[in-house]
C-alpha positions as CSV (number, residue, x, y, z in Angstrom):
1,X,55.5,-24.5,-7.6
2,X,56.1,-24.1,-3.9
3,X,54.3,-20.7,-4.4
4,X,51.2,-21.9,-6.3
5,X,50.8,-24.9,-3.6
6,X,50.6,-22.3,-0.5
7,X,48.0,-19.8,-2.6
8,X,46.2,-23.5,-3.3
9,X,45.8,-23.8,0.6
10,X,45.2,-20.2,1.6
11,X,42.4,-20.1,-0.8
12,X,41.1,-23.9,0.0
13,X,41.1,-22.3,3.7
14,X,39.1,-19.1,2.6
15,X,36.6,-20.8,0.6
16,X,36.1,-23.6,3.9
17,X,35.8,-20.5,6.3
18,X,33.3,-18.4,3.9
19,X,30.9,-21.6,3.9
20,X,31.2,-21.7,7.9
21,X,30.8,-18.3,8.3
22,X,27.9,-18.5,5.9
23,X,26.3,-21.3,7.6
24,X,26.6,-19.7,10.9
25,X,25.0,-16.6,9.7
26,X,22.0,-17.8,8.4
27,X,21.0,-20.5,11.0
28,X,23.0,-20.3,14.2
29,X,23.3,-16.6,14.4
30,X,21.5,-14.8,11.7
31,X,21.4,-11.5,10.7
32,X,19.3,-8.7,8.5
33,X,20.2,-9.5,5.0
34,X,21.6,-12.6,2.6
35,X,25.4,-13.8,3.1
36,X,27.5,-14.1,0.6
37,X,27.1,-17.6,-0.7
38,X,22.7,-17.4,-0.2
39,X,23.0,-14.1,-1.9
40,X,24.7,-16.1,-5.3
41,X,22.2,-18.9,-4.3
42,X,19.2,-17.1,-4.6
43,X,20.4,-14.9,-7.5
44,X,21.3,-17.6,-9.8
45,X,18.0,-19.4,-8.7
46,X,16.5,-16.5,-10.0
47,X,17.6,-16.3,-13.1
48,X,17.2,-19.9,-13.7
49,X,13.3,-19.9,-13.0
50,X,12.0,-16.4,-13.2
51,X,10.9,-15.5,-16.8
52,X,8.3,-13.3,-18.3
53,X,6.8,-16.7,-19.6
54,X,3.7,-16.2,-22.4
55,X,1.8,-18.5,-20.0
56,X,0.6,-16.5,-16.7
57,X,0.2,-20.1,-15.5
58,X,3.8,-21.4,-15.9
59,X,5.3,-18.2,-15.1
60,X,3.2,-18.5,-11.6
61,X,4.7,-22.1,-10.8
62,X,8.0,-21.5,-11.8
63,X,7.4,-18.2,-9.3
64,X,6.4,-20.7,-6.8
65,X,8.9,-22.8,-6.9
66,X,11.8,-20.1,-7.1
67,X,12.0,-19.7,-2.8
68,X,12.1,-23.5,-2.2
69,X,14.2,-24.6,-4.8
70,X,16.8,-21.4,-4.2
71,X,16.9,-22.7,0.2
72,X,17.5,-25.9,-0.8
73,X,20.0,-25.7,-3.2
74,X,22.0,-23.7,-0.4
75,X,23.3,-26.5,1.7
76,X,24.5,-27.7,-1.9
77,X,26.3,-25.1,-2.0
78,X,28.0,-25.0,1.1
79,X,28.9,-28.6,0.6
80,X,29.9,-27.9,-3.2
81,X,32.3,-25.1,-1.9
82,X,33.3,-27.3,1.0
83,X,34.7,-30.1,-1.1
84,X,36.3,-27.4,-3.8
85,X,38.1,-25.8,-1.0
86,X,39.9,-28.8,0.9
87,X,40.8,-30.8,-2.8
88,X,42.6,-27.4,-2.8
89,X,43.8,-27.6,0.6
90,X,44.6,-31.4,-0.3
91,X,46.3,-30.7,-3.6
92,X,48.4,-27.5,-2.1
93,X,49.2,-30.5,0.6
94,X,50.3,-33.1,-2.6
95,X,48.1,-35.4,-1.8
96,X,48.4,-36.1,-5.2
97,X,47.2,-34.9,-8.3
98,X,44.1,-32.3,-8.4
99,X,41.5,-35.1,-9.2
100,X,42.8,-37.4,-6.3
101,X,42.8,-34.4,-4.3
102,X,39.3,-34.1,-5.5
103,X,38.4,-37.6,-4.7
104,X,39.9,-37.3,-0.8
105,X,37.7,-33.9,0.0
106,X,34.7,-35.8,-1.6
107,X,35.1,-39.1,0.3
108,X,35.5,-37.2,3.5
109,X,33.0,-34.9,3.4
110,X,30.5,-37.4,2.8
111,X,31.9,-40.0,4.9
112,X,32.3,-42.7,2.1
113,X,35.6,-44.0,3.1
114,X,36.7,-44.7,-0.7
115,X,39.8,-42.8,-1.0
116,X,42.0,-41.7,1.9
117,X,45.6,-39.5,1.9
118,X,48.7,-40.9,3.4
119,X,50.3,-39.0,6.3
120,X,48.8,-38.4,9.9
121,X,48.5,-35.0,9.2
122,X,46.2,-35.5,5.7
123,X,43.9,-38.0,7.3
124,X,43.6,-35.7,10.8
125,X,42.6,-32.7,7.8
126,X,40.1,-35.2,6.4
127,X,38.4,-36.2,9.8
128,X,38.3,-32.1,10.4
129,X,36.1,-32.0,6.7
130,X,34.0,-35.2,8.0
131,X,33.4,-33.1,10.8
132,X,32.3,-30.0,8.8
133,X,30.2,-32.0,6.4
134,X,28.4,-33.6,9.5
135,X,27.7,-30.3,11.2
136,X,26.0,-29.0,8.0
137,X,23.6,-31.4,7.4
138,X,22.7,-30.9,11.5
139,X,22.4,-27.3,10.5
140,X,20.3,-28.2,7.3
141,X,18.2,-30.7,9.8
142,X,17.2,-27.4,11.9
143,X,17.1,-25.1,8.9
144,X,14.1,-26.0,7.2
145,X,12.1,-26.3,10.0
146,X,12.8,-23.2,11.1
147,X,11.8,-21.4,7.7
148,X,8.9,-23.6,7.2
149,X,7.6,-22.9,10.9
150,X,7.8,-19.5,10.4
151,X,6.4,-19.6,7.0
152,X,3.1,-21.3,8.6
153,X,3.5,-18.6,11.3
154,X,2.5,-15.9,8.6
155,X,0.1,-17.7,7.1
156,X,-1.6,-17.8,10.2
157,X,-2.0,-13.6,10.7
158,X,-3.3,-13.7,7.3
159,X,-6.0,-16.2,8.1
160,X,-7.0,-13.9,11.1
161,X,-7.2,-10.8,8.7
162,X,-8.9,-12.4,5.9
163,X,-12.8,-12.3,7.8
164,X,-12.2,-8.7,8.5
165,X,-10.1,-7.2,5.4
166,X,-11.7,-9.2,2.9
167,X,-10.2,-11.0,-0.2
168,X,-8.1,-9.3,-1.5
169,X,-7.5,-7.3,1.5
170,X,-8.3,-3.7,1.8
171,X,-7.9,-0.6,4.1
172,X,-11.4,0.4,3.7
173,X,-13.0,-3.3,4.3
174,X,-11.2,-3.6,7.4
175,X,-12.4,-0.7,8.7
176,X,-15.9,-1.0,7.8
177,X,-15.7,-4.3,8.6
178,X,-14.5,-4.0,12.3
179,X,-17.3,-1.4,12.7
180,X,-20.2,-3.5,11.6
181,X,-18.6,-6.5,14.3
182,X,-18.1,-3.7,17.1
183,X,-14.6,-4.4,16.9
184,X,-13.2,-1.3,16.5
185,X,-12.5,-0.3,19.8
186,X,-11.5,-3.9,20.9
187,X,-7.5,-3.9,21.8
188,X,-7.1,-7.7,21.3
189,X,-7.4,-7.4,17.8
190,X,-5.0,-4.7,17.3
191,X,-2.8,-6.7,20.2
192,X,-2.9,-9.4,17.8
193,X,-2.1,-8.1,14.8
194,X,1.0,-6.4,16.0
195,X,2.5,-9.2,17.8
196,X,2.1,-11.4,14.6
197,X,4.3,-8.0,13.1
198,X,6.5,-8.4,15.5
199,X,7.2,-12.5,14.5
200,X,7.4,-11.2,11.2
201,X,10.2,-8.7,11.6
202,X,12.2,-11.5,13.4
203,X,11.5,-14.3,10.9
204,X,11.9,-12.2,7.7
205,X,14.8,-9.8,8.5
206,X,16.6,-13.0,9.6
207,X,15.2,-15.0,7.0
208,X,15.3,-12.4,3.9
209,X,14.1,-15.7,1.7
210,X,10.6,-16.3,3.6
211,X,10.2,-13.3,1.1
212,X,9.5,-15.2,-1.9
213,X,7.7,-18.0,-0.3
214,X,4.5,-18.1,-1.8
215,X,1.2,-17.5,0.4
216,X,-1.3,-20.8,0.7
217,X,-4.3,-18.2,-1.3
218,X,-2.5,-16.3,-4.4
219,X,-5.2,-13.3,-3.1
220,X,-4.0,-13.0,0.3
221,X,-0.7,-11.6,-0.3
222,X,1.0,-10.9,2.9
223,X,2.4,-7.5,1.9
224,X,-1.3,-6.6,1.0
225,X,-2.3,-7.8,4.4
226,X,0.2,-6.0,6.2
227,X,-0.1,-3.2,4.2
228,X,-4.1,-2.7,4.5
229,X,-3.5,-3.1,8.1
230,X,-1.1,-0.2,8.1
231,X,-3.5,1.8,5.7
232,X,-6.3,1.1,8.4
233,X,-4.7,2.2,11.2
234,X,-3.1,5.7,9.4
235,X,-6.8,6.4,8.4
236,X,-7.8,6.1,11.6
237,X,-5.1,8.3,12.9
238,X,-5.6,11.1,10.0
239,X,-8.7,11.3,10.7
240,X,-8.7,11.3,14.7
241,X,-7.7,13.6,17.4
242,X,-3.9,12.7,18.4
243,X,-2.9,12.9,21.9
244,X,0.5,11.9,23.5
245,X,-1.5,12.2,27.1
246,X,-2.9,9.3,29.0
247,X,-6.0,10.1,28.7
248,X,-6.4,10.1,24.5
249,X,-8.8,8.6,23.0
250,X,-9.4,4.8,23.2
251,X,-10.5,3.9,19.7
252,X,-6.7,5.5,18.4
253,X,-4.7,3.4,21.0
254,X,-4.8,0.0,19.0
255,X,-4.1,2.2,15.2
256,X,-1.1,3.9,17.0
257,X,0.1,0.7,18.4
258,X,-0.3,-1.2,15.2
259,X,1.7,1.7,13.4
260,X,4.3,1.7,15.8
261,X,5.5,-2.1,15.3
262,X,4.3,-2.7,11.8
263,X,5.9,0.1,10.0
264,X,9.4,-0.2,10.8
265,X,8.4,-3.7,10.4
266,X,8.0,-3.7,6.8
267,X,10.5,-1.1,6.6
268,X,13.5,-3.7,7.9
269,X,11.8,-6.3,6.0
270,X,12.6,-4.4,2.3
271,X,16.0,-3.9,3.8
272,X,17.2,-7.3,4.7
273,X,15.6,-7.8,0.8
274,X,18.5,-5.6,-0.7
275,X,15.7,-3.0,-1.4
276,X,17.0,0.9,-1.7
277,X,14.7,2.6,0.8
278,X,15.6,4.8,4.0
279,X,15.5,3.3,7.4
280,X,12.3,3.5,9.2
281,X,11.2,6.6,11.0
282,X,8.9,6.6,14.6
283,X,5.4,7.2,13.9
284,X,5.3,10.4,16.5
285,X,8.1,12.1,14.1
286,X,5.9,11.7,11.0
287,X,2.9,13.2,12.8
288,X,4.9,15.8,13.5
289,X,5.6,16.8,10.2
290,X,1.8,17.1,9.3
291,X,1.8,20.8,9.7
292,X,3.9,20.9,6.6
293,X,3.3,20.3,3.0
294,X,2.0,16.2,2.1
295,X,4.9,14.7,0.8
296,X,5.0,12.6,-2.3
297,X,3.0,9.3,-1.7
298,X,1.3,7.0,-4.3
299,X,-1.8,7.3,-2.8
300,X,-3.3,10.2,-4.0
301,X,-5.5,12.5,-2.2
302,X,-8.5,11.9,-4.5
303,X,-8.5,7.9,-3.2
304,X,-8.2,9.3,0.4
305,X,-11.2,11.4,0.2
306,X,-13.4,8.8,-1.3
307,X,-12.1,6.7,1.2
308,X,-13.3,9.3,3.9
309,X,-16.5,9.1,2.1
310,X,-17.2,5.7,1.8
311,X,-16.3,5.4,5.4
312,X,-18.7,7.9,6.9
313,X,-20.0,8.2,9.4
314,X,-17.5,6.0,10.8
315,X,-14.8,8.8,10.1
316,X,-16.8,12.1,10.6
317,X,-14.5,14.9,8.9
318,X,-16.1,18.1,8.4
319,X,-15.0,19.6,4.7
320,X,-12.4,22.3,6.3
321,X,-10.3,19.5,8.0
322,X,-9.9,17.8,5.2
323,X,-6.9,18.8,3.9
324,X,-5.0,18.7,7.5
325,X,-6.5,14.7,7.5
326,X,-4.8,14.7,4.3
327,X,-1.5,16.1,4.9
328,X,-1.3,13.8,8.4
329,X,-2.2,10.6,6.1
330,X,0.3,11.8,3.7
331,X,3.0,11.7,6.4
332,X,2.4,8.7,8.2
333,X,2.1,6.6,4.8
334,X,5.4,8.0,3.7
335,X,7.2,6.2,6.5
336,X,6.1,3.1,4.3
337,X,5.2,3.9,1.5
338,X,8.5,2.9,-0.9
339,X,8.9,-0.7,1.7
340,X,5.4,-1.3,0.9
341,X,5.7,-0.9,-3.4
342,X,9.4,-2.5,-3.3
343,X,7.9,-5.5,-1.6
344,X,5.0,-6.0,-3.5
345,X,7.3,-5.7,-6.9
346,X,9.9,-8.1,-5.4
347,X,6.5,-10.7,-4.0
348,X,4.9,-10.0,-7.4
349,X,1.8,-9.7,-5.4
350,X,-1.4,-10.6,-6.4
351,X,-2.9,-6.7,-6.8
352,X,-4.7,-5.0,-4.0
353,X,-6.5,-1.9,-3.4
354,X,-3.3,1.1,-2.0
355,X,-0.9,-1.6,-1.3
356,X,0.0,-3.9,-3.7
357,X,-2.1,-2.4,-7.0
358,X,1.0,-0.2,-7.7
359,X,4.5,-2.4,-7.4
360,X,7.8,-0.6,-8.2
361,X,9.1,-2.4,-10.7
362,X,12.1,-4.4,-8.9
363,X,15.2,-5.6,-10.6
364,X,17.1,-9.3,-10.7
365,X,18.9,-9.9,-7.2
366,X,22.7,-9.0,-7.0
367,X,24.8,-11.8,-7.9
368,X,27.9,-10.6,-6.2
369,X,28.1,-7.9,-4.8
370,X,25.7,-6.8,-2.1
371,X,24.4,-3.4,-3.2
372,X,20.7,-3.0,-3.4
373,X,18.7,-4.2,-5.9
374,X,17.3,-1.9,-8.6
375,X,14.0,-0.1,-8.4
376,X,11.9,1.7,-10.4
377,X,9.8,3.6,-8.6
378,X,7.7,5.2,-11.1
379,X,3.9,5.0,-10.7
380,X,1.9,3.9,-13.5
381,X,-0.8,6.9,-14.9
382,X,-3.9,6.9,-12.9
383,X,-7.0,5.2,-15.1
């Protein structure tokens, strides 16, 4: 019995530490990627609300609803694991019997003052859980805040996309777009766009849950919008004389800037999202490999040369370049390519000309176990 009362308290001690640890990892000091306890959360979350529902209409809401309900059931939780683990500590400690032990964690926890142990050493362990219980609902004070301010913080880039990508966004509108305004050239809105990159890499590799939030517009998904920025700024580059040297030209300094932060932004993004793709690559090394074969993209080279085409004479590219335009397009989109599908199949994204018109087909989060989440990557035949 003595035996079964010291396992009670070393696993009433392991489940108290894993909340804390859990806690402090996703708002005090938070990393890429779901702990433990958020990664149960959200899977269980999941399968509670996500179905393939008849009615496009309810199976949208319920979608909707999945991120909120998921962050806010989290603190419940922690507190739910909190109280199990110190009516074990309490019980291991014979308090009593398992349900008094039960009734002491809840009372001190939540500060009700109901049911107290004897011993100065049982009612020191309960002002230590009073303590805890206190310093999570501070956390959950300055959780939400946090996710909703950054939430409103990516609604805002897509609001400045949307007059110049269109709705839904695309590569091609943007481009056109910018031209007709005389924008092309101007660095502040390339500036712009990749400092609100930037905020997202910080807020969503932290944050791997401001993932599923849903956007304000179901047609501005902002996958698509950072994805038809992307797609923009590699057409742009394809189609342009590259130059490492001071002097290169203007109009590409904005694309290559753009390229630089967003792609391994979205990259980091599908990783903290459990998603099984490679880690990001520098934009200069996929150039680089343009004097090779074009690897395997979904984008196909038919789209890109009607894009070339329905862009001209804004992109000028004489028949015989073609193919090298291609092959450099082919490279840089590779280095998102798979982030771009995997998180339009995990966002179930509205659909979206090149970015998020061909999802992967993603799987249920993991429950337990943090390995990534499974994908099918297979396109679906061209019309």
């Amino acid at each position: 019995m003595i035996i079964l009362r010291i396992g009670a308290v070393l696993l009433g001690t392991f489940l108290v530490m894993s909340v804390l640890i859990s806690a402090l990892e996703t708002v005090v000091l938070p990393r890429n990627g779901f702990t433990s306890i958020a990664r149960f959360v959200f899977a269980v979350a999941d399968r509670i609300l996500v179905h393939d529902w008849r009615k496009e209409e309810r199976r949208a809401n319920l979608r909707a609803l999945y991120a909120p309900i998921a962050l806010v059931s989290l603190p419940l939780g922690w507190m739910i694991s909190v109280t199990v683990g110190f009516s074990f500590i309490f019980w291991g400690l014979k308090t009593g019997s398992f349900q008094r032990s039960v009734e002491v964690s809840g009372s001190s926890l939540f500060t009700l003052g109901f049911a107290e142990p004897s011993g100065n050493g049982r009612i020191w362990l309960t002002f230590v859980e009073a303590t805890i219980g206190l310093g999570l609902v501070a956390l959950l004070i300055s959780y939400l805040p946090t996710i909703y301010s950054a939430h409103h913080g990516r609604e805002k880039g897509i609001s400045v996309l949307r007059p110049f990508a269109g709705t839904p966004p695309s590569p091609i509108d943007l481009l056109a777009n910018l031209q007709r305004l005389g924008a092309m050239d101007n660095p502040e809105m390339w500036t712009t766009t990749a400092s609100w990159m930037l905020e997202l890499d910080q807020t969503h590799t932290a944050f791997p849950a401001l993932c599923y939030f849903p956007e304000a517009s179901a047609d501005q998904s902002w996958v698509a919008s950072v994805g038809t920025m992307l797609d923009g700024a590699a057409l742009l580059l394809s189609a342009s004389d590259y130059s490492t040297e001071e002097n290169a030209a203007q109009e590409i300094k904005g694309p290559m800037m753009a390229m630089a932060y967003g792609m391994p932004t979205l990259v980091r993004i599908g990783l903290a999202a459990a998603l099984p793709i490679p880690q990001p690559v520098l934009v200069v090394d996929l150039i680089a490999l343009a004097s090779g074969p074009a690897p395997d993209i979904s984008i196909r080279r038919e789209e890109y040369i009607a894009a070339l085409d329905r862009l001209h004479p804004l992109l000028q590219v004489p028949e015989e370049r073609r193919e090298a335009c291609w092959r450099r397009f082919a490279c840089l989109r590779s280095g998102y390519d798979q982030a771009i599908r995997g998180l339009a199949g995990l966002t179930m994204a509205t659909p979206a000309p090149w970015t998020t018109d061909r999802p992967a087909e993603v799987g249920r989060p993991r429950v337990f176990t943090n390995r990534p989440i499974n994908v099918d990557w297979a396109l679906p035949e061209p019309d």
